[in-house]
N, C-alpha and C positions, 0 to 999 in steps of 0.2 A: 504493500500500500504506500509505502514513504518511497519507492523507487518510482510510482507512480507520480505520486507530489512533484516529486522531484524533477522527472520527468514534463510533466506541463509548465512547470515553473522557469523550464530551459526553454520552450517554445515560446511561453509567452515575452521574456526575456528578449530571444532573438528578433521578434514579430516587431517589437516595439526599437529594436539598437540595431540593429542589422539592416529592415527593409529601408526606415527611412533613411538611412544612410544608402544605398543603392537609389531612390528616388532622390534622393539631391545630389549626386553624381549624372543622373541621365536627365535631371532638370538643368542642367547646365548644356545640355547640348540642343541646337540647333537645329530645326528641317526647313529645306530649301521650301517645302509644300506649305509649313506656317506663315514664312518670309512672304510669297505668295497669295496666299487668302489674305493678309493684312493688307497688301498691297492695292486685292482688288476692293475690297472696304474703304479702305484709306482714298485711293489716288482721287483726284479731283476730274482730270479726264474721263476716267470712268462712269465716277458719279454725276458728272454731266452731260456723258450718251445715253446714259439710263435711264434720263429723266427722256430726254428724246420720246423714247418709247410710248411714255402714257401720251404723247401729243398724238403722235401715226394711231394709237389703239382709238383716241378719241375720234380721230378722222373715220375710221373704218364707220364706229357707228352711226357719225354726222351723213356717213354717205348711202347708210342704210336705210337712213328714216328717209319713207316716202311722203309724197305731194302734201300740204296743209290743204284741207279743205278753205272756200273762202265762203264768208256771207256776205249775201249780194244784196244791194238796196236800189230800186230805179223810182222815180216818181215822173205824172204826169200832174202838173198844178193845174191847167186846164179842166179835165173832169177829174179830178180831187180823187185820184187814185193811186196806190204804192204797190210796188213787184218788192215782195221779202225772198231771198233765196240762197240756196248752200251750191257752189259749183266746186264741181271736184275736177282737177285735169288728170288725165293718166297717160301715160310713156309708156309708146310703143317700142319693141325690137329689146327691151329687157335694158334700159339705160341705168338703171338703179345697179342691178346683179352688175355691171360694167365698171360701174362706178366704185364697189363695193371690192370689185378685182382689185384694180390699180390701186385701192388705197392698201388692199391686205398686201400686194406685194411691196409697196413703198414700207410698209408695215414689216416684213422679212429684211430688206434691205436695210433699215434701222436697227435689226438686230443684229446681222452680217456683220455692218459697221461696228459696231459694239461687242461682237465677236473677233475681230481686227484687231481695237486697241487694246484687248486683254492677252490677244495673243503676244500683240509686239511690247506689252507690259510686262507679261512672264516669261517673255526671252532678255528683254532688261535688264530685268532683276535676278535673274539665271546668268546671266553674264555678269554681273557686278558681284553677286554671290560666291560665284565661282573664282571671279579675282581676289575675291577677300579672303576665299578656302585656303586656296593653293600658298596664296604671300602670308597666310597665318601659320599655313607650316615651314613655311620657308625663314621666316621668325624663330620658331621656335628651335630648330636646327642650325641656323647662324649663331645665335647666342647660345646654343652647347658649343657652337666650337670656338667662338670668341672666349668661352671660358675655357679651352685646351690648349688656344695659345697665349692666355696671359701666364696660364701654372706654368707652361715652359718657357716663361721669359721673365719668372720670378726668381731663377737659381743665380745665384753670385757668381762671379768671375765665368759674364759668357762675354766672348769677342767682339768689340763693336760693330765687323761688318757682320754678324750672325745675328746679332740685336735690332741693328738697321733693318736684315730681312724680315727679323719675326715683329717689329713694326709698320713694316708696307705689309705684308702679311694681315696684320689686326686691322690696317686702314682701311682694308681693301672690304674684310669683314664688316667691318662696321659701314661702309658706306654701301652694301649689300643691304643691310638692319634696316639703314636709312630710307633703302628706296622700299624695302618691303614695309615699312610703316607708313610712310608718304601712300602707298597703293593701297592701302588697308583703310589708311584715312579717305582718301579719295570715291573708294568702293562703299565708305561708310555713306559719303555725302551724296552719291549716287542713290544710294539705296533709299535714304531720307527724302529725294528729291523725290524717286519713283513711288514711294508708300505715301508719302505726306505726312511721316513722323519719324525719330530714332529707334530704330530696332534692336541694334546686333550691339549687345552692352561687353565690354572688355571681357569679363569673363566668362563668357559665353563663347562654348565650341562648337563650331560648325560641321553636320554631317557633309560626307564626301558626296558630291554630283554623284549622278549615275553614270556608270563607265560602257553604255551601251546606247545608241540613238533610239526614243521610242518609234522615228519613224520603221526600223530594223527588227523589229521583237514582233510583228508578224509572219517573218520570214522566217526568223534562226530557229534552231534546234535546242534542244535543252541544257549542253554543253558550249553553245556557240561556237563550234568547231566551225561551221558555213560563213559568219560572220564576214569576212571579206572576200565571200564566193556569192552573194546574192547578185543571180540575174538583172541588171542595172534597171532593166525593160518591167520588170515585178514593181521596183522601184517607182519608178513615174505613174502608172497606171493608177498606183495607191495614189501618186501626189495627185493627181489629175481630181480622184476623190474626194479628196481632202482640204486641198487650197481653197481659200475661204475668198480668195480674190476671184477666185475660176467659179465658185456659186453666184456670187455677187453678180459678177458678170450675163450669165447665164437667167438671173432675177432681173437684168435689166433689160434683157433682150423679148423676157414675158414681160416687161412694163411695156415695153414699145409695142409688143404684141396687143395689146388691154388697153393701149390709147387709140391704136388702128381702129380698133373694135369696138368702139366708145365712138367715135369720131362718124363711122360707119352707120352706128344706131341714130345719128342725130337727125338723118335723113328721111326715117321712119313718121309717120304722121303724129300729131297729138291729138287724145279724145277728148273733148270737154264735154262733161254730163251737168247739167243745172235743175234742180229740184225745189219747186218754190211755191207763190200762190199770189195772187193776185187779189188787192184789196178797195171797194170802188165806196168812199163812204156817203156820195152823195147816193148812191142807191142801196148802202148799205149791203152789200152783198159780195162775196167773194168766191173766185176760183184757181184752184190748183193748173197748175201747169208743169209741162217738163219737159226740155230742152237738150239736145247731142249736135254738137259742132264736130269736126274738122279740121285743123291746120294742118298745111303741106306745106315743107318750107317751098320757098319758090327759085332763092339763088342757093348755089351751092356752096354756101361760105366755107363747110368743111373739107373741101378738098385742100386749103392748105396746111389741115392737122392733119390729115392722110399722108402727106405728101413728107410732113414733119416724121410722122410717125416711121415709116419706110425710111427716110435715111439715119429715121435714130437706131433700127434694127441692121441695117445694114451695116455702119458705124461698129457696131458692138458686137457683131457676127466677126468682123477685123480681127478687134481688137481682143477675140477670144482666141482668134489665132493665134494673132502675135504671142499671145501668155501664154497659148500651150506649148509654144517653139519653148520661152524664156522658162517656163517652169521644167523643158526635156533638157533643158542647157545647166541651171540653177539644179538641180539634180545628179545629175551627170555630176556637174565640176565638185558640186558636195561631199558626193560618194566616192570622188577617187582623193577628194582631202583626207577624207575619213580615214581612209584605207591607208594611205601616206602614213597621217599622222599614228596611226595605231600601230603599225608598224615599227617607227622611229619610238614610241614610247613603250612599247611592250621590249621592246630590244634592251630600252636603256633599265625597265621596270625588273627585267627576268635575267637578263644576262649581266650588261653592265655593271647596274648599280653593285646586284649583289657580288661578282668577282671582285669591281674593288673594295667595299668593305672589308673583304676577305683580306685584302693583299693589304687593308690601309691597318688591321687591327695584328696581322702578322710584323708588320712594320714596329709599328707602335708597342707592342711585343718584344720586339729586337734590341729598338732602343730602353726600354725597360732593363733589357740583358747588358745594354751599353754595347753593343752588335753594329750598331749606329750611331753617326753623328747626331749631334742640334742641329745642326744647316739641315740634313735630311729630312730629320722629324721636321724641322718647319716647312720644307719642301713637300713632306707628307700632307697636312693640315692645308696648305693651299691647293696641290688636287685635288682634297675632298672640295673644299671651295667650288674649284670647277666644275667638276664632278656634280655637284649640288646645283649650279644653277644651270647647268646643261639639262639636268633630268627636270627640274621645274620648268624651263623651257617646252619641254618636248610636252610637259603636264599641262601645262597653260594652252598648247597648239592641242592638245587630242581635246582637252575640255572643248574649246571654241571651236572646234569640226563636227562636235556633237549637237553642238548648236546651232551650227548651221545647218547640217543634215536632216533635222529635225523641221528647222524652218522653212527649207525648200520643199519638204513633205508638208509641211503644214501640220506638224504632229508636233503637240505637246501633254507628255503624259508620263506622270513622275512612277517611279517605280512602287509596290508596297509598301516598302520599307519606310518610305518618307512619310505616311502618313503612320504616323507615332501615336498608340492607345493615351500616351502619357504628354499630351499636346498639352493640356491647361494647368503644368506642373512648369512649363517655361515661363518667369518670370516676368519676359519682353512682351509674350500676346496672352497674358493674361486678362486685358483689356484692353483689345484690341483697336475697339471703335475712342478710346481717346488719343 
């Protein structure tokens, strides 16, 4: 029974010292997908194509409501009598449903639009994101090794020209530091600009972008062995689906459609019905009457919205060409960056980095043995140097190929993983909307 006791008292113990310690470790981290949603709350571009919207919703119904009836009054003074009566007009050829068209697509094309700027919002903030990732690690690895070559250039009686090198050595470090905070600050001010508030607080770590294009995660395998084997032509056809500029387009060539056919209906007659009564007070007596007119227009004004109409369809029939040329080009050139740059960074990520680590901690090793000079060990510490902004280089080029791959697809779509159970445990979008 006391092993019992004792037992829960270890649970409950842990439950309470353990998890929240784990929850304020991954409340400390970052997702690009939070950065994001605050973004699209936040930005003020947004929040003023959105409002857009209810204006085209109200038009749709302004263009639904049919004719007002009217009440008609005529008098004759002479024999002291009044016509009271309601005429209704009604629209031949279905002008209302026409009208009702053109406003619901004007009404998609508002959304299109508004679909547009959140895209080119979350490729933004995906780009600025990603510069703050990469140069936060690039931080944190410069100052380890700013701390490796002041310990070796604290030892007594080293040679001035050896001291000399392990201070162009630290310079070179530190103004590495310099540029990676300057871009961290910069990405900050970005980000603020794009959200319309401060997000990304100092102590806050950022998760890693995703290392695959979502336009691409249709196509691959579950190893992504195929990854830089996808049929280019698989590629476009998606994009072709997808580009929101290539729908737009396509919704304007039905607007030009929907005014042809508006324009067309105006030709159609109008009925007027009048339902009334006739009131004669010098004899006291009254009678109903009921009336059906006719109008035919008689010149044909609208053949210059016809005429409009056609070369606004023609126009946009173009210029959907031209875009599907630019999106099979903007595609193409994306995909063989992609493929470049994945290359160059899987090389430096699998091969490079890790053989020199290997040769830089055997070094550093040696000189531990006294195997080697100080000139070398500082010789050492500055290839990692290199070494380090070379691979951040090639990290910064595969991110930004991702991004563009994506946006020549027209695909933006974070991985699972960024959407974190433990979203309202990060500090920054706790409240969001201030």
């Amino acid at each position: 029974m006391i092993i019992k006791k004792i037992i829960i008292i270890f649970f409950i113990y842990s439950f309470f010292v353990f998890i929240p310690s784990t929850f304020a470790q991954i409340s400390k981290l970052l997702f690009l997908s939070q950065v994001i949603q605050s973004a699209i709350s936040n930005n003020s571009e947004i929040l003023s194509e959105s409002s857009r919207l209810d204006v085209s919703r109200a038009e749709i119904l302004s263009a639904s409501v049919l004719e007002n009836p009217f009440f008609t009054f005529d008098s004759n003074l002479v024999e002291n009598s009044f016509d009271f009566g309601v005429q209704r007009i009604f629209e031949t050829g279905g002008l209302k449903d026409k009208r009702v068209d053109i406003a619901t697509t004007r009404h998609k094309l508002d959304l299109i639009n508004l679909e547009l700027k959140k895209f080119e919002l979350k490729n933004k903030v995906r780009a600025a994101y990603t510069k703050h990732y990469v140069n936060q690690e690039k931080l944190k690895n410069f100052r380890e090794l700013l701390g490796f070559v002041k310990n070796l250039l604290k030892k007594k009686d080293i040679k001035d020209v050896i001291r000399f090198q392990g201070e162009v050595v630290l310079l070179e470090i530190e103004h590495n530091i310099d540029k990676a905070e300057l871009t961290i600050s910069q990405s900050d001010m970005n980000l603020e600009k794009l959200i319309g508030k401060s997000i990304v607080e100092k102590d806050l770590s950022l998760h890693p972008p995703d290392s695959v294009p979502a336009a691409l995660k249709p196509f691959v395998n579950k190893n992504f062995s195929n990854l830089e084997y996808i049929p280019v032509q698989y590629i476009k056809a998606f994009a072709l689906r997808n580009r929101l500029e290539f729908k737009k387009m396509l919704e304007f060539i039905k607007l030009s459609e929907n005014q042809k056919r508006l324009a067309l209906a105006k030709r159609w007659p109008l009925v007027l019905l009048e339902v009334g009564a006739t009131v004669n007070f010098n004899e006291k007596k009254s009678r109903p009457f009921f009336s059906a007119n006719i109008e035919l227009p008689l010149l044909d004004r609208d053949e210059a919205e016809i005429a409009a109409a056609d070369a606004k369809k023609d126009h946009y029939k173009k210029t959907l060409e031209i875009l599907r040329s630019k999106i099979d080009i903007e595609v193409q050139d994306a995909y063989q960056t992609f493929k470049l740059s994945k290359k160059r960074f899987d090389r430096f990520e699998h091969s490079i980095k890790p053989e020199a680590i290997r040769h830089i901690e055997k070094l550093r090793e040696e000189y531990d043995n006294e195997d080697i000079s100080l000139i070398d060990r500082i010789g050492v510490e500055k290839s990692v140097l290199e070494i380090l902004n070379t691979y951040y280089d090639a990290l910064i080029d595969y991110q930004t190929s991702i991004i563009e791959l994506d946006k020549a697809v027209g695909v933006f779509k974070l991985s699972p993983l960024s959407k974190n159970a433990l979203y309202n445990r990060v500090p920054a979008l706790n409240n969001p909307g201030q």
